[in-house]
C-alpha positions as CSV (number, residue, x, y, z in Angstrom):
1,X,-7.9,6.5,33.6
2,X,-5.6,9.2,34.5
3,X,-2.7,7.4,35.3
4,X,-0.3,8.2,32.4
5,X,-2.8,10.4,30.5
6,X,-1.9,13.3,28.1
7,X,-3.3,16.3,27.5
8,X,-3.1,17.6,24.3
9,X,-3.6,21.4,23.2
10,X,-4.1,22.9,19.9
11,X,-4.3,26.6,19.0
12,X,-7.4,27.0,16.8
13,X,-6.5,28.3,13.5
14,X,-3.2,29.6,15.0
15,X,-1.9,32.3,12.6
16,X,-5.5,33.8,11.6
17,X,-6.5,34.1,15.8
18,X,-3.6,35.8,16.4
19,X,-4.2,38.3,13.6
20,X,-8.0,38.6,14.6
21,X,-6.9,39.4,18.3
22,X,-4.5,42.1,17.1
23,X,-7.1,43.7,15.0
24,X,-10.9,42.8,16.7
25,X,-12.7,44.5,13.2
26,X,-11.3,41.6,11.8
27,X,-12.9,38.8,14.0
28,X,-15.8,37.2,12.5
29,X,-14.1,37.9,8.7
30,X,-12.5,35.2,6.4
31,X,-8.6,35.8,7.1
32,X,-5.7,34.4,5.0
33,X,-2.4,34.3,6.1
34,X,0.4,33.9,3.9
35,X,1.8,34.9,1.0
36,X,1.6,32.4,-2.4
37,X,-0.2,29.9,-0.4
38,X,-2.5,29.9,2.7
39,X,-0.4,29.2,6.2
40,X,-3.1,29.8,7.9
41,X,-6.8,30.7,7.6
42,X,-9.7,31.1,10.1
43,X,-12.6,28.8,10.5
44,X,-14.9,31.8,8.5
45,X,-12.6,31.1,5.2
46,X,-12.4,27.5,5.8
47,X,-16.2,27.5,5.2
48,X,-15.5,28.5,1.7
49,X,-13.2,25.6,1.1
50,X,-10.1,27.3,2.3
51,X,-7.2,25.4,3.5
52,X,-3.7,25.4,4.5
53,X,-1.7,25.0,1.4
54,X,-3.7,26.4,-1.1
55,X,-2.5,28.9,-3.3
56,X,-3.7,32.1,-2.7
57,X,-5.1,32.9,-5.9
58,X,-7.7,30.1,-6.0
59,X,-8.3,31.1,-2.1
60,X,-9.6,34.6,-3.3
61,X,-11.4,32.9,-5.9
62,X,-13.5,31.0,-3.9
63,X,-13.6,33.7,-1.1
64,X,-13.1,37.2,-2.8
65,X,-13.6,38.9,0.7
66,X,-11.4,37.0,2.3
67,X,-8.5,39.8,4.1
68,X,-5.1,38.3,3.2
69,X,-2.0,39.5,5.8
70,X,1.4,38.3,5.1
71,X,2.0,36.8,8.6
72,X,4.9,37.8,10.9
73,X,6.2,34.6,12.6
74,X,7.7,36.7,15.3
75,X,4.6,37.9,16.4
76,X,3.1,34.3,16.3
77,X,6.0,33.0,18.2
78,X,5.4,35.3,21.0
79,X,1.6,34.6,21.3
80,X,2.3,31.2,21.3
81,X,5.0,31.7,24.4
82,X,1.7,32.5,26.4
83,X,0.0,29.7,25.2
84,X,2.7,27.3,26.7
85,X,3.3,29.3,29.9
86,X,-0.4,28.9,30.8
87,X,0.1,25.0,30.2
88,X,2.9,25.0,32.4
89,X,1.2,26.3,35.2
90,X,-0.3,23.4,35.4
91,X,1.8,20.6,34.1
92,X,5.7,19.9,34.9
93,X,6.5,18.4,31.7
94,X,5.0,20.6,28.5
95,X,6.5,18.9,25.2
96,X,6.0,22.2,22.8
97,X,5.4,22.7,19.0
98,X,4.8,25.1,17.1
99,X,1.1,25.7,17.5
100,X,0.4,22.3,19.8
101,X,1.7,21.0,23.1
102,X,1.6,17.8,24.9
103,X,1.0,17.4,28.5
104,X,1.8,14.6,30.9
105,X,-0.6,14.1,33.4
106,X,0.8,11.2,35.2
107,X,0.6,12.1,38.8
108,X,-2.0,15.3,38.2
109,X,-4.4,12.9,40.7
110,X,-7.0,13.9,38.4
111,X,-10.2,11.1,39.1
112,X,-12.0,10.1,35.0
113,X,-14.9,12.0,36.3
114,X,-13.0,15.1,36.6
115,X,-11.2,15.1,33.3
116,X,-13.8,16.8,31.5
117,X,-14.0,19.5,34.1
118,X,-10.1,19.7,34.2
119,X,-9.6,20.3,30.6
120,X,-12.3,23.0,30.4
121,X,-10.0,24.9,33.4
122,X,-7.0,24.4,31.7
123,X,-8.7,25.8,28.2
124,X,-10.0,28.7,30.4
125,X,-7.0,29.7,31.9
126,X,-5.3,29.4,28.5
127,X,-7.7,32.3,27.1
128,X,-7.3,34.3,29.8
129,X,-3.5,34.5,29.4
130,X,-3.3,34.5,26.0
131,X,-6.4,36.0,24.6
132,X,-6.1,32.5,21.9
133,X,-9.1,29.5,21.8
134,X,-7.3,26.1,22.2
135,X,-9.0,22.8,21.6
136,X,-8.0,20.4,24.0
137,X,-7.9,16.3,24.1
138,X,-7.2,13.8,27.2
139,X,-6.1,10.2,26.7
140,X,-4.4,7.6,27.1
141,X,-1.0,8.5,25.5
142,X,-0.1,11.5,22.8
143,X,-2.0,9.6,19.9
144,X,-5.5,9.3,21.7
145,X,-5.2,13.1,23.2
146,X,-4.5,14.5,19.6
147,X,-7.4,12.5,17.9
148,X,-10.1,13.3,20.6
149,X,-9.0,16.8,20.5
150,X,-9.6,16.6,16.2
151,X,-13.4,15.0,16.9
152,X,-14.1,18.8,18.6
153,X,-12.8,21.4,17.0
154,X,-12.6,24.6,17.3
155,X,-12.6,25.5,21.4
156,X,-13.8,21.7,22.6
157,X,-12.7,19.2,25.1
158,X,-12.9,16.0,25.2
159,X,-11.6,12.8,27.1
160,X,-11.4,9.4,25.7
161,X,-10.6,6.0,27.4
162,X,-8.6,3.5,25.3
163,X,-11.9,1.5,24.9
164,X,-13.3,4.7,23.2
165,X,-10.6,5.3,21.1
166,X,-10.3,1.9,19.5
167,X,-14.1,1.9,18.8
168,X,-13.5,6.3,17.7
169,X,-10.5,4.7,15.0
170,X,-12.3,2.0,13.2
171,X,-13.9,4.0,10.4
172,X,-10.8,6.2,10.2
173,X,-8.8,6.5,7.2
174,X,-4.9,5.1,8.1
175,X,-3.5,8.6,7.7
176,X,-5.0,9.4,11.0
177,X,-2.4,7.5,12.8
178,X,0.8,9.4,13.8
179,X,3.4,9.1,11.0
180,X,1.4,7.7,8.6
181,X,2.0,9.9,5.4
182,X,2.0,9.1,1.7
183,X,4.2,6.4,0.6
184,X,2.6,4.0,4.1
185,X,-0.8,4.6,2.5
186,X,0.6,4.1,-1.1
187,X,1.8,1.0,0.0
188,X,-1.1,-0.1,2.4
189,X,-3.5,0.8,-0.2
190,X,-1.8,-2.8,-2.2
191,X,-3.4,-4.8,-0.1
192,X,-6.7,-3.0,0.1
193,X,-5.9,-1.4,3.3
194,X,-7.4,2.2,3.7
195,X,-8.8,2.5,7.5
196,X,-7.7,1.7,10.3
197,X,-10.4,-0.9,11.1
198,X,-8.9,-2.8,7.8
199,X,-5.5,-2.2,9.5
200,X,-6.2,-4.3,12.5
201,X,-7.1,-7.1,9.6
202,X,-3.3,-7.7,9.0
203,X,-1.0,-9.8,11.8
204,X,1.9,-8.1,13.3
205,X,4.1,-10.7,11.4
206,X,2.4,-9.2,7.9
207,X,2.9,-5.6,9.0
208,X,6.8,-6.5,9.8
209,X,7.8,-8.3,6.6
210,X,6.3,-5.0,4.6
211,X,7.5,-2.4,6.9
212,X,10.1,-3.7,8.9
213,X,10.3,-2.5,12.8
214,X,8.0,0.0,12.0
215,X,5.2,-2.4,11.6
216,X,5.2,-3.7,15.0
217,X,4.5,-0.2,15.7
218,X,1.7,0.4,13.1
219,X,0.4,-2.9,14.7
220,X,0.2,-1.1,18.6
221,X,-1.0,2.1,17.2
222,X,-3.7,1.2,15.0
223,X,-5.2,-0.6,18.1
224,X,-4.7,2.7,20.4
225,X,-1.4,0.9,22.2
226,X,1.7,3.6,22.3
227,X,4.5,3.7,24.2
228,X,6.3,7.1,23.1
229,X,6.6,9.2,26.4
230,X,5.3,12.6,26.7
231,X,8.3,15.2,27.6
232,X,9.7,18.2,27.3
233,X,11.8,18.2,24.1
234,X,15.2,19.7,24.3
235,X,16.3,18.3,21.1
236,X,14.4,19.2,18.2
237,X,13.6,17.2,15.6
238,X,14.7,19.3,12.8
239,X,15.7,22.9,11.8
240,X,14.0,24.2,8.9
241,X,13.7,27.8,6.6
242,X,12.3,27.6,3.8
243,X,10.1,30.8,1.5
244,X,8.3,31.2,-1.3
245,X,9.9,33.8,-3.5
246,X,7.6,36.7,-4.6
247,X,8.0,36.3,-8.3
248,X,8.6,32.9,-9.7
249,X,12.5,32.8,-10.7
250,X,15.1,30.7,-12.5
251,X,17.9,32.9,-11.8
252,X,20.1,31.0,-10.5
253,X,21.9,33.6,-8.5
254,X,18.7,34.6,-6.6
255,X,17.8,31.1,-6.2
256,X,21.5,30.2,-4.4
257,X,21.7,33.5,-2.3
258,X,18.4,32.8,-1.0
259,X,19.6,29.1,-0.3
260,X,22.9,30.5,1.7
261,X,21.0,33.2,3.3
262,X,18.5,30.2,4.6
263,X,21.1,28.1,5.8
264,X,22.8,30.9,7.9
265,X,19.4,31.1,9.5
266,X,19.0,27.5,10.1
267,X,22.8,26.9,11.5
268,X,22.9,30.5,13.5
269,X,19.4,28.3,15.2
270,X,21.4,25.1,16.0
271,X,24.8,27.1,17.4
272,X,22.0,28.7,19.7
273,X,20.6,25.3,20.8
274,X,24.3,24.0,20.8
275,X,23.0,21.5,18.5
276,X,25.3,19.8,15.6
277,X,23.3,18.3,12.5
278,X,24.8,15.3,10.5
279,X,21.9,15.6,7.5
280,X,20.7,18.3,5.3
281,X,17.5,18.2,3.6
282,X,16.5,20.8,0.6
283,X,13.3,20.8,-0.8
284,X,11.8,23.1,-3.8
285,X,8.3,23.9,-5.5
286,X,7.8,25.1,-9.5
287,X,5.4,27.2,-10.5
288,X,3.3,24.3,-11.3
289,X,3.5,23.2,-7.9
290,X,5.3,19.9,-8.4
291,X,7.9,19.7,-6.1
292,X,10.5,17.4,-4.6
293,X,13.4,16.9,-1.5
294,X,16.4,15.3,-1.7
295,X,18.5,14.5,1.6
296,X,22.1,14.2,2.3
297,X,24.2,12.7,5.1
298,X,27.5,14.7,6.1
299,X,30.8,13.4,7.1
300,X,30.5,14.6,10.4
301,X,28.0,16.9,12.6
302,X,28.5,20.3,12.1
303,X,26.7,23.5,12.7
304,X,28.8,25.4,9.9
305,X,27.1,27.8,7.5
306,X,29.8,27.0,5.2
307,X,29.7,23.2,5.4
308,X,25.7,23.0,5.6
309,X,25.4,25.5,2.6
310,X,27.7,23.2,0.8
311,X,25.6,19.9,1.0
312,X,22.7,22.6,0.5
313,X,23.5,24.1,-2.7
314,X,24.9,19.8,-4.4
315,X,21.3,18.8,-3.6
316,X,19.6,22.1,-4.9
317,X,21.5,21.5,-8.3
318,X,20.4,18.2,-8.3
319,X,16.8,19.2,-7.8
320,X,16.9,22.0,-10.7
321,X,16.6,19.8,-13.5
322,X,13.3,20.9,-15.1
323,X,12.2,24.1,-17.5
324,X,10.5,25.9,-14.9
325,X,10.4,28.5,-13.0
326,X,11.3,27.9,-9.1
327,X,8.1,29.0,-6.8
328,X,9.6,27.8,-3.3
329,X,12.9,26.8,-1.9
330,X,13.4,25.7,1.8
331,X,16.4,23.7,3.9
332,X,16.3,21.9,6.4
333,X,18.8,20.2,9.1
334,X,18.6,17.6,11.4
335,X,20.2,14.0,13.2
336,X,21.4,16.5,15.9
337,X,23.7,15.6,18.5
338,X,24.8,17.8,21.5
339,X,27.9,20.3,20.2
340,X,30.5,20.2,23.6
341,X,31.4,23.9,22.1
342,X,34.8,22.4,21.2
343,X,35.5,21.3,17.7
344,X,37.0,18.2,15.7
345,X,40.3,19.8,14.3
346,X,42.5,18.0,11.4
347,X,45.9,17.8,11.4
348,X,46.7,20.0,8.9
349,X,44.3,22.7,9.7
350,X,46.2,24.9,11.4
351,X,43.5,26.7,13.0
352,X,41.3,26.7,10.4
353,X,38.5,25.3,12.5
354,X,39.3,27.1,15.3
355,X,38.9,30.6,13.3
356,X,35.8,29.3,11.6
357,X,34.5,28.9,15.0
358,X,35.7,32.1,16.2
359,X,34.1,33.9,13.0
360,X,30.3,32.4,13.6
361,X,30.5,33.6,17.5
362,X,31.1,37.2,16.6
363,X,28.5,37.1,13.9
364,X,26.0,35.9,16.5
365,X,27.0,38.2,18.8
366,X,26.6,40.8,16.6
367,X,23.5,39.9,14.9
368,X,22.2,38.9,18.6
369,X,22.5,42.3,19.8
370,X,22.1,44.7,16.4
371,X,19.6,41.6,14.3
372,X,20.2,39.6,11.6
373,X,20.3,42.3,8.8
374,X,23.0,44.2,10.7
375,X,25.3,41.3,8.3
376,X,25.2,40.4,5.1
377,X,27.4,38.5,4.0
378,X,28.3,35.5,1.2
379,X,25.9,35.1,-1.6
380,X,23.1,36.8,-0.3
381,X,24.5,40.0,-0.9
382,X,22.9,39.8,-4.2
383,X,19.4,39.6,-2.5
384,X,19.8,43.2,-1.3
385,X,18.2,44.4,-4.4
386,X,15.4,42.4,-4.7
387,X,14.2,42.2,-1.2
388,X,13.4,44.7,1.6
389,X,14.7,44.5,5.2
390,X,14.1,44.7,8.9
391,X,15.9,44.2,11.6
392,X,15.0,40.3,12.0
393,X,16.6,40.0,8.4
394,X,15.4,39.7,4.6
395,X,11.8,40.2,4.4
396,X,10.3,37.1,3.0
397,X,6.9,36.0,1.5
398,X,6.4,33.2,4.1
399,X,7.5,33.1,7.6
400,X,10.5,30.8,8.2
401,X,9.5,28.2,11.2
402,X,11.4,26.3,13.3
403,X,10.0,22.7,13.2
């Protein structure tokens, strides 16, 4: 069983632990963070009904002694370093996320009677680096880790075989297969589809003609078949800033200088990565919590505040179409391809590229070595009086994470 196993570890209640470890009077308490709605709350608020996603005002209904912190994704990020370094003492190829990793175990040499004990020295050496409770989950492939990692948490381990996951899936509801989100199950849910059991009812020719190649996939998966490797990703998926303001707002200045200032922090992210995006995604909440995303497809990759903020601010106007006020904005980029450090010039640019380029080095460079508040520049000079600042930038309600 351990040939081409994974190992998968997940920080319990990421945000919250961190904060208890910081502050030990608090371990034991409910602890909300966030700021508008819960990021992250420990397992003593979740007992009250808390969850990620909730606002917060219904959270301290429910939990009025519940100790709310704003969150500081700096400090997360670093905690979380520790996490991973721990993991790769022991694995050579750690694929990272923000609060989850997955480890290939092909080649460990670890015998099926020894996963067990493996995983519980893995989770130990974890805590003792990082001071953090993980929970972890061994199978066959990423899919099987992740699931018999959710059937013990917080802090357990647990090791499946494919025989045991099959029978483990059955009962499950559909959404507990990897990339199964709303519109599958909307759609699924048409033919009286809702676990995975009733899945496995439907042929692999069914599954196509509904979903196209995606179905052949749903057909593998819902059986515990997967094929996706397990490696360290050096591309990331997507980019992504988003906040929720900290009064509702339909000023549409403070709405667009947030906006820019959140795509100067998504495309300073890719020229670090050397990364070029060809889409833009912008997604906003109202104050009644509706919300939407649109997407857009550029021309050509870039990693150019100017040209990202551009397809930023066409799909944020196209969003704002209702009476009410905005509660969160957020961009995202993404379809990255590898940026050579040259750039695509037109014939009548005369430089302008090369300038441009020019321009966005020094600014890194500065902001690199003085932070990001040391400029501010474009439309987010209007933020400067409505928000405070530190040396990482604007101080926002919710911590901006890199997906």
């Amino acid at each position: 069983m351990s040939a081409g196993n994974v190992l998968h570890s997940d920080i319990d209640a990421f945000f919250a632990s961190v904060e208890q470890l910081l502050n030990p009077p608090l371990r034991g308490k409910p602890v909300i963070v966030g700021a508008g709605v819960i990021a992250s709350c420990s397992y003593e608020a979740r007992s009250h009904g808390l969850h990620a996603g909730m606002p917060i005002r219904d959270a301290t209904r429910l939990c009025p002694g519940a100790v709310v912190i704003p969150g500081d994704r700096h400090v997360y990020a670093s905690h979380a370093a520790k996490v991973f370094s721990a993991l790769e003492s022991f694995f050579p190829h750690v694929e990272t996320h923000l609060d989850e990793a997955y480890c290939n175990m092909e080649g460990s040499g670890v015998p099926p009677e020894k996963l067990l004990e493996f995983g519980r020295r893995v989770r130990a050496e974890v805590m003792r680096r990082s001071g953090l409770s993980v929970t972890v989950g061994i199978g066959p492939g990423r899919m099987a880790a992740k699931i018999a990692g959710k059937t013990v948490k917080p802090g357990g381990v647990r090791a499946v075989s494919r025989e045991e996951l099959f029978e483990m899936m059955t009962p499950m509801p559909v959404g507990a297969i990897p990339g199964v989100g709303f519109a599958t199950r909307r759609a699924l849910e048409k033919f009286n589809v809702r676990t995975v059991g009733e899945l496995r009812m439907m042929g692999a020719e069914a599954l196509c003609a509904v979903f196209g190649v995606r179905g052949r996939k749903l057909y593998d998966l819902c059986r515990g078949i997967e094929k996706s490797a397990c490696e360290e990703r050096e591309i990331p998926g997507s980019i992504s800033r988003e906040t929720t303001f900290h009064v509702e707002t339909s000023d549409s200045a403070e709405i667009e200088g947030m906006l820019f200032y959140l795509c100067e922090r998504a495309g300073r992210e890719a020229r670090r990565l050397r990364l070029a995006a060809s889409a833009v995604s912008v997604k906003v909440r109202f104050s009644d919590l509706r919300g939407d995303e649109k997407r857009e497809v550029l021309d050509a990759p870039t990693q150019r505040d100017d040209v990202i903020f551009g397809a930023a601010l066409s799909l944020l106007r196209r969003l704002l179409g209702r009476r009410a006020n905005l509660r969160l904005v957020g961009v995202a980029i993404s379809g990255f391809s590898r940026d050579s450090g040259g750039c695509q010039l037109d014939f009548f640019s005369h430089g302008g590229e090369q300038r441009r380029a020019a321009l966005y080095r020094a600014l890194d460079e500065i902001r690199g070595r003085h932070g990001h508040s040391a400029v501010v520049a474009g439309r987010s000079l209007g933020l400067l009086a409505l928000l405070t600042r530190d040396c990482h930038g604007f101080v926002l309600r919710t911590p901006c994470l890199t997906k």
